[in-house]
Structures are given as C-alpha cells and as structure tokens.
N, C-alpha and C positions, 0 to 999 in steps of 0.2 A: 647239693646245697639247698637249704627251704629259706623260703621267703614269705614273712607272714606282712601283711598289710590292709590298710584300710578302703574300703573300694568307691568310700564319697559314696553310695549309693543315697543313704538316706542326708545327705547335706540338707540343709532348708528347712525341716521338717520341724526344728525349734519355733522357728518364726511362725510355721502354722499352728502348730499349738499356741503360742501367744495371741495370736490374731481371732481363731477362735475362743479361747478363754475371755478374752476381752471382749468380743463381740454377745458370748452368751451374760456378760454383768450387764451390759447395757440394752439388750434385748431382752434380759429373763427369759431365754429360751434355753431348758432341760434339754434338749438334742444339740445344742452348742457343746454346754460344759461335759456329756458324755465322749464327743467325737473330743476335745481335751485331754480328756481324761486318760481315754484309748491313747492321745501320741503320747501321754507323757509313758504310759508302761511301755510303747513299744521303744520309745527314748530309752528307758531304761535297760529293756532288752539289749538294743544295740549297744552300751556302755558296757556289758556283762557279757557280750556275746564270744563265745571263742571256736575255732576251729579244731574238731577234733586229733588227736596224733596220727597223722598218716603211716598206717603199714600196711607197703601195696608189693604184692608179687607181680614181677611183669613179665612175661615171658612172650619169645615172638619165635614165628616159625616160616618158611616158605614153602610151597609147593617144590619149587624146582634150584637148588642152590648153585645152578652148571647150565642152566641153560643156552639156547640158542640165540643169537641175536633176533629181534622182535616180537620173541615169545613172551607170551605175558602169565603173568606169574605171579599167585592171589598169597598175598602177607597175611598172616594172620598173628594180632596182639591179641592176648590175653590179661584179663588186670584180675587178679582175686585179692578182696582186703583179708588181711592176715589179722587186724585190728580186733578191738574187744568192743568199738562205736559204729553205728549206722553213717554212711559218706554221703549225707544226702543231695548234695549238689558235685558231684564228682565231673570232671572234662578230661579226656585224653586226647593228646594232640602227639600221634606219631611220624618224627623227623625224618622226611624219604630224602634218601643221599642224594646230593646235585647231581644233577644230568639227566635223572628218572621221572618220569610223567607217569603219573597217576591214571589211569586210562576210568578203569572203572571205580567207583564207591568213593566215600570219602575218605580221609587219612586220620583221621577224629571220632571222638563220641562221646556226647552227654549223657549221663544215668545217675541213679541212686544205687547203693549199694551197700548192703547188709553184711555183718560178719562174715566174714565164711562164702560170701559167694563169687561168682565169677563178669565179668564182663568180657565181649567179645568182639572186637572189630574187624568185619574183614574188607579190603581193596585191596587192586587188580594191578600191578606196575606193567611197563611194557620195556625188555629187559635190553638193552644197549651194549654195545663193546666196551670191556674194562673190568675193572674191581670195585662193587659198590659196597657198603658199610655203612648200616642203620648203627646209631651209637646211642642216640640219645631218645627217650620218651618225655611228655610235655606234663605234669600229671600238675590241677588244677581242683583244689578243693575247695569251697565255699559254707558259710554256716546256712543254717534254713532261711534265715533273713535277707542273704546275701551282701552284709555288711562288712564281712573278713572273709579274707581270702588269701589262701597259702598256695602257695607256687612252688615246683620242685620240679628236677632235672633227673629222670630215671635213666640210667646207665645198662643197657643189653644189644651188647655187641651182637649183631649178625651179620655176615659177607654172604657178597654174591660175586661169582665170578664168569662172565658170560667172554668165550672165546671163542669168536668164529674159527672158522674153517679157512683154512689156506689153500683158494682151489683155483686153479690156472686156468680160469674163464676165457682170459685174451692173450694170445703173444703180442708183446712191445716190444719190437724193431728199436734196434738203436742205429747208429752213423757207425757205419765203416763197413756194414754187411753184404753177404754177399749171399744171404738169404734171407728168408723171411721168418728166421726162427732167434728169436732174443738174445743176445748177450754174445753171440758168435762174431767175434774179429778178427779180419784176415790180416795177414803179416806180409812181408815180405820174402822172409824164409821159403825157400823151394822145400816142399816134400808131398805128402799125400793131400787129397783137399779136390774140392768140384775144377776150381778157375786153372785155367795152363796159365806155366808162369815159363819156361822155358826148355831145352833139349838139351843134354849133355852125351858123353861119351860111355858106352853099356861099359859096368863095372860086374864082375863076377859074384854072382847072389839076386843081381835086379831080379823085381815078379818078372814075369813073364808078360803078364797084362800089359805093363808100364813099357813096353818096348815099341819103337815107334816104325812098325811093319811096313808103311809106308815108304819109309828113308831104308828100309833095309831092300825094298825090291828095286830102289831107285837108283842108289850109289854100291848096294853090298854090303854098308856098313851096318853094324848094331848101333844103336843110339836109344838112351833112355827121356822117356817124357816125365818134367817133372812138373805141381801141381802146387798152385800157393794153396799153404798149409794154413787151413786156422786151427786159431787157440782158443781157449775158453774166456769169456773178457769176466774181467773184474769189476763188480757196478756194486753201486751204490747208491742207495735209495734214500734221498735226504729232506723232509716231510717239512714244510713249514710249518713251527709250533709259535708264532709271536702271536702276541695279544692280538694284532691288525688283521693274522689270518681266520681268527675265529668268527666269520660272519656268514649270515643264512640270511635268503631271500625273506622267512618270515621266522616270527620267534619261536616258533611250533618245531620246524625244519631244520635240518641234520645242520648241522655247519661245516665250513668249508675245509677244517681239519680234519673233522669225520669222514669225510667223502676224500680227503687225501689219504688217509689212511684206510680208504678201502682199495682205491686205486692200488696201494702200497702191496696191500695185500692180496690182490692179482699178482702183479708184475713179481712179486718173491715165488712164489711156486713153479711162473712161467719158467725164471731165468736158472730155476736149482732145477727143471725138468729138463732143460737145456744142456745140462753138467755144469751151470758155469760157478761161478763164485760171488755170492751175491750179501752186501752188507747194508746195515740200514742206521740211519743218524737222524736225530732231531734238530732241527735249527729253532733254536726260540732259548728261553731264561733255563729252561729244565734239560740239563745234559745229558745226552742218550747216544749209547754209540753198541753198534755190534758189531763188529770187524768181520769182514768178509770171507767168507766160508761154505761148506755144500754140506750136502748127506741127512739125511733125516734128525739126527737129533742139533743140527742148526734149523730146519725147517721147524721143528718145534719150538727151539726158542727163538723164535722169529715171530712165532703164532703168538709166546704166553707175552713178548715186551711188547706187542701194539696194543692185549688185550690188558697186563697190568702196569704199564709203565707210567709215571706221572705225568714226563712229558705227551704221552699222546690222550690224554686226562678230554673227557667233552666239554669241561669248563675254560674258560680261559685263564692262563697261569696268574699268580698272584707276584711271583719274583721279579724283579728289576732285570732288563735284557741290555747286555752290552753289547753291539751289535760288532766292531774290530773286535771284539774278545771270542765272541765264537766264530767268527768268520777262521779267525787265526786258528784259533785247536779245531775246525772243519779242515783246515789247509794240513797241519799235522798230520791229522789221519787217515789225510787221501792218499792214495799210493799214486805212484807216477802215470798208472799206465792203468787206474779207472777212470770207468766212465760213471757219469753220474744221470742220475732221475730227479730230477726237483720238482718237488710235488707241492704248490703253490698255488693259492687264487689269484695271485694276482694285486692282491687290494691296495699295495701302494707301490709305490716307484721305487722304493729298497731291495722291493724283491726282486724288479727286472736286473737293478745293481748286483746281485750275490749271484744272477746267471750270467751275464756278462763276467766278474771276472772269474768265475769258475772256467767257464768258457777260454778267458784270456790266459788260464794257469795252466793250458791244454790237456784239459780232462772233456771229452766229448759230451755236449748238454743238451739233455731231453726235458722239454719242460712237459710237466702236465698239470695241466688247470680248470679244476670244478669252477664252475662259472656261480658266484654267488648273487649276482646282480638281477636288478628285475625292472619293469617299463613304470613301477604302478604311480609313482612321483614324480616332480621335476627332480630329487636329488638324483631317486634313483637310477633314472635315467643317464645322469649327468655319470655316475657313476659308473655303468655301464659301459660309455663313452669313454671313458677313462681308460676302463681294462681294454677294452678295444684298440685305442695306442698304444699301449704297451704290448699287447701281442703282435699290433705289426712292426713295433722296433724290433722286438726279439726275431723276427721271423726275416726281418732286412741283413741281421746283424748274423745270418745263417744256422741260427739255432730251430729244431725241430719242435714244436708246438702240439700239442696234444689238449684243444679249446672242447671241454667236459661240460655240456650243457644238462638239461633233466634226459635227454636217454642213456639207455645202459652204455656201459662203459663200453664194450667192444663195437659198439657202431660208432660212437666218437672214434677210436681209435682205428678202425676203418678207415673214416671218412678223414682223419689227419694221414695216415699211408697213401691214399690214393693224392694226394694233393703232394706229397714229399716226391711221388715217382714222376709228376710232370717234366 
C-alpha cells in the first residue's frame, strides 16, 4: 500500500515571502524583492511538486539460511528502480524479525537512484534459536525539494531457521535414583538391577551368576539373589512460556525463557541417551505438547519444536493466559507415573504454585531455575530477594532445586547434586 503525503517541510515560508516583499517597498532595497521573488517560484514549485511512480525491485539474500546459534550472518538487500524517472531522494529501511540484533552496519540507506541501477545495503545479524522471517521492506521516496513524500511497504519473504544441536552436556538426576544417570527409576519389582532387593528359592533356568554361593555352602541349599529392577522413567520437560517468565538481567541479554529452553535442551538428549522416554510441554498462552517418546527421529523432533515452535518464540507471547486452563490440559497429559522438569525463573509466586501442586499430583518435581535477577537497583535487589524465598520454600517443601546462575550449566548442576546428597 503507497502513501503519498505532505511533509510540512516548507510550512512558514509564505510569511517570509510576505515579510520580505514588504520590507523591500519600504526600504527600496532590489535584494529584498529578488530573495521574494525566489520564495514565491520556489512556493510555486512546492504547489506543482510531485513524487515520481515508484517501481522498485527488492530482492534480499543471506549468507547462511541454517545457521548455528550465534553465528552472525550478513543480509544483503538489493533495491534496483525498474522506473522510467531518477529516485532522487530514495530511504530504505529493512524490517529484521523480533528477536535479532543487528550486530554489525545499519539495517537502512539513503541514495539517489537512476533508472536501471542498483542500490545495495549490507548488515551483520547475530542468528538466535527459532524461525526468523524478514517480510517486509520500508521504501521512502521524496521529491528534490523534499516537500512530498511517498511511503510504501515492500513485501520479500525470507526465513531463517537456526537449530541448535541437541547435545547431552550434563546428566540431571532426578528423585527416586539409584544412580547418577538421568530418568532411571527404581521399582519395587524384584528382577535384574545394581540394589539387592531380596533371596528366593533356585528355580530351574536361574543364571548361574544370580545363585547365592554363600547360602549354598552354609545350609546346602540353592537359593537365588534377586535385584530391584529399574525401569526407564517417563519425564517431562515443562518450560515456562508466561509473559512474567520473559525477563533478562539487561535488555541486551538472553531472557529467562531462552536460557530455559537451553537448559531443555541438555536435559532431552541426556534422558533419550539414558533409554528413557522423554516429553516436552510449554506452560504459558501458546500450547505446545510432545508426548513422551525415545529413538532418534523423537530426538529430532524435539530439536526442530524448541527451534520453530511459537511457544518457545524469544519474544514474549501476545495471547491472553488462563492459568486453571492450562494447568488442567498439563494435568491431562501427564501420565501417572512421570516425572517432571520445570524449567522456570522463578519471577513470580505462581510458578512456586504450579510446582507444588505438580508435586502434590505425585509426579516427582525437579525444578530448574535461570537466575534472571541482578544487585544493580534497589528494585532489582528486592527482586532478587524474592526469588531467593521462593527457592527455599520449594526446597523446605522437599522439591529438588537446580538455582542457574551466569555459569555453565553443568557446574550449577553439580553444585545442586552435591547439596541433594547431604
């Protein structure tokens, strides 16, 4: 859609022409009534002025359309006028999709521009988790006087789709283990397994191994040893998306959804190298469910819904959140006997509510928490202070803590294991 309009630039300029003309009758000064003279033609210019027909080719390209998280990645627009008139005052202002920073050059540029030629702008993005989508260009044309000015929305879709890697940096320990390797829960079923669960009477077929040598030199009898058996646990990796968990120490810096869903993105490859069965859920306005599952082509689509899904989007949602509405279809598609990851900052007191009664629904709760907060205000402080009780309610109320400061992730989660084994 074009937009033609007036740009008030020369507003006023009547009254100088008046002011002058009158000043040179009563001064008889000849370089009065020629500076007159001059606004009235250029008056009349501006009354006659028009903007020529824009026909603009746009075309955009990138370096890299798959890149890697951080990699930065030089757009290039092209403008060529297709036109039969010189664009003498031409601006292009290209729309980088929310979430992407501009690292290098600017996203814009001013030129003239002659039939048939080209313009060329290039800047440097720095490429994020997700699906991005340039859509629109800004094109801005002016006459030589800069009194009109047409305004138009140029339409060249281009995506980019940056999808990390799913790579099992740390195992996370859940409640119930009886090792130090992810998503493994012991039962109470006697069969094979590390822990002795108890001794029965040798049955024809036991291994050999399993025969308890001891009681056979003692009494004469066979007797077989049997071994609580684990299973592979069922988990679920449930990411806070509400508008309240979108927040970063500064407005440069990753936000606390980002940094959960990297978290996310460890702890899935740990618990699918584990064997176990591992699903992942968004909590917030944008519904997002994958039902718990293993084997590679689940590890994929685990990879492409953190990197395209809307709920786990770097902006914050625009949708209205019922908070009973999803808690209820989160309770639906929990199975009885997962365990859950809640992946939260923390930032308000709802969220310590949706661990508790996770927790009370007896599904085993691991919280883990990017620390968003910083000393540099009194708010932030205050703030600070805040997520600080809430992690030791949750931690009173026997829930495992995972408190995600600015180091890497696997020494937070360290330093919350050594602190669980006291």
């Amino acid at each position: 859609m074009t937009r033609r309009f007036d740009t008030q630039r020369w507003v006023g300029i009547e009254g100088l022409v008046l002011i002058a003309a009158a000043a040179g009758v009563f001064t008889r000064e000849p370089s009065l009534f020629l500076l007159a003279g001059l606004g009235v033609v250029l008056l009349g210019y501006v009354r006659i002025a028009a903007v020529p027909e824009v026909s603009l080719d746009v075309a955009r390209t990138l370096s890299d359309s798959t890149p890697a998280p951080d990699d930065d990645i030089e757009v290039t627009l092209r403008v060529t006028n297709d036109g039969s008139r010189t664009l003498f005052d031409l601006r292009i202002i290209d729309c980088v999709p929310p979430g992407l920073a501009v690292s290098d050059g600017p996203a814009r540029l001013g030129t003239a521009l002659r039939p048939g030629a080209t313009a060329t702008v290039t800047y440097t993005v720095t490429a994020i988790r997700g699906e991005h989508t340039w859509d629109e260009t800004t094109i801005i044309v002016r006459d030589p006087s800069g009194a009109v000015e047409c305004r138009e929305m140029e339409h060249t879709e281009t995506t980019m789709r940056c999808e990390p890697e799913l790579a099992a940096t740390a195992d996370l320990p859940l409640r119930g283990l009886t090792s130090k390797y992810a998503g493994r829960v012991e039962t109470n079923v006697p069969g094979s397994g590390l822990e002795f669960a108890s001794i029965r009477e040798y049955r024809h077929g036991d291994p050999i191994r399993r025969i308890d040598w001891n009681r056979r030199a003692r009494t004469g009898t066979l007797a077989t040893v049997q071994f609580r058996e684990e299973r592979a646990a069922s988990v679920v990796l449930v990411v806070d998306t509400r508008t309240e968990a979108h927040v970063a120490p500064d407005a440069d810096d990753e936000t606390a959804v980002e940094r959960c869903v990297d978290a996310a993105s460890i702890a899935v490859p740990a618990l699918l190298d584990s064997g176990d069965s591992v699903g992942v859920a968004a909590f917030g306005p944008e519904e997002c469910w994958l039902a718990p599952s293993s084997g590679s082509a689940h590890r994929a689509r685990a990879r492409r819904l953190f990197a395209t899904h809307p709920a786990f989007a770097p902006t914050p949602p625009e949708k209205a959140f019922f908070p009973s509405v999803a808690m209820r279809r989160l309770r639906r598609r929990l199975s009885s006997d997962a365990q859950v990851i809640f992946c939260t900052p923390l930032a308000d007191d709802y969220a310590v509510s949706v661990a508790r009664r996770l927790e009370a629904y007896d599904h085993a709760v691991t919280i883990v928490s990017p620390d968003p907060t910083t000393t540099r205000t009194a708010g932030s402080r205050l703030a600070r202070l805040e997520r600080e009780l809430r992690l030791r309610e949750l931690r009173r109320s026997g829930l495992r803590v995972v408190d995600w400061g600015d180091e890497p992730f696997a020494v937070a989660l360290s330093r919350a294991e050594s602190g669980w084994m006291r």
